[in-house]
N, C-alpha and C positions, 0 to 999 in steps of 0.2 A: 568498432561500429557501435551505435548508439540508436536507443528507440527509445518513443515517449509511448508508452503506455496505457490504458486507461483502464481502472476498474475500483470498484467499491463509491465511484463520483469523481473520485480525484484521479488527477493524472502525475506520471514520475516517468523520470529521466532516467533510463536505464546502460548499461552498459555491462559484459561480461567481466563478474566479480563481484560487482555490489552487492550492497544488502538493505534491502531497504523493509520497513515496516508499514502493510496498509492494511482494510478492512479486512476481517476475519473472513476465510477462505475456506472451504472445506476440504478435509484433509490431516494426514497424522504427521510429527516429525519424519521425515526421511524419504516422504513425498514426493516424486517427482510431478507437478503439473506444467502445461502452456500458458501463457496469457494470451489471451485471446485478439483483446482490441487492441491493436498496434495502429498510433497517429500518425505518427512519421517517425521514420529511419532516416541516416546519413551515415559519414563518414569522410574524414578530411575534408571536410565545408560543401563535401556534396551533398543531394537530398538520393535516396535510394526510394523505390517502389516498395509501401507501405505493406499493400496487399500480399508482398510474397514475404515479407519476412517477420519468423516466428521469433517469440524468447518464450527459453526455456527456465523456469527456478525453479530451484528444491524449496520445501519448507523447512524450516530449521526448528523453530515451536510455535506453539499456540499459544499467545499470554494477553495481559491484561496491560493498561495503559495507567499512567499515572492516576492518582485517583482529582479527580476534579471536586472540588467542592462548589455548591451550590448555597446561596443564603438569601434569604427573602426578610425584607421589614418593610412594615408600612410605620413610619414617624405615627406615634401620639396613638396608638390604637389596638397597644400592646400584641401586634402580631409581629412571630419571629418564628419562621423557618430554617431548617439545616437539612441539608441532602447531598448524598456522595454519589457519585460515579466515575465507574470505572471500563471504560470500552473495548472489547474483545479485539484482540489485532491477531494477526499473522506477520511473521518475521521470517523473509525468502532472501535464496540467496542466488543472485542469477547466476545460472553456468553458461548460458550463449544467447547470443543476438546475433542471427544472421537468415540464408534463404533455406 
């Protein structure tokens, strides 16, 4: 069975096993939480009632995302900016999708 998800703005495709990486969550490794917002369920090309079925993920840790660089010039006006970031994620690992 499979469910699309939603939280931190984006939405993911879930299924028991994965692992997927989204917005930082609260919570310590070893964590069991729910996600809440469930879009749609299915299974074998069917659609299943959204409203009854939960997933379950562990958190696995709490890290940081590749670091992004950031750069600013304006041509002829001797301005030059540098700035990094790095975005807090959570890293879950589902153990069930079902009612």
């Amino acid at each position: 069975m499979f469910a699309v998800v939603r939280t931190g703005g984006k939405q993911y495709r879930v299924a028991a096993g994965d692992k997927i990486a989204v917005e930082k969550l609260a919570g310590e490794a070893g964590d069991k939480i729910t996600l809440g917002e469930v879009l749609l369920a299915g299974e074998d090309g069917r659609l299943a009632d959204a409203g009854a079925v939960k997933v379950a993920a562990e958190i696995i840790a709490q890290d940081r995302t590749e670091k992004v660089i950031v750069f600013k010039k304006r041509r002829r006006h001797n301005y030059r900016r540098r700035n990094g970031h790095r975005q807090a994620m959570t890293l879950l690992r589902i153990l069930s999708v079902g009612a």
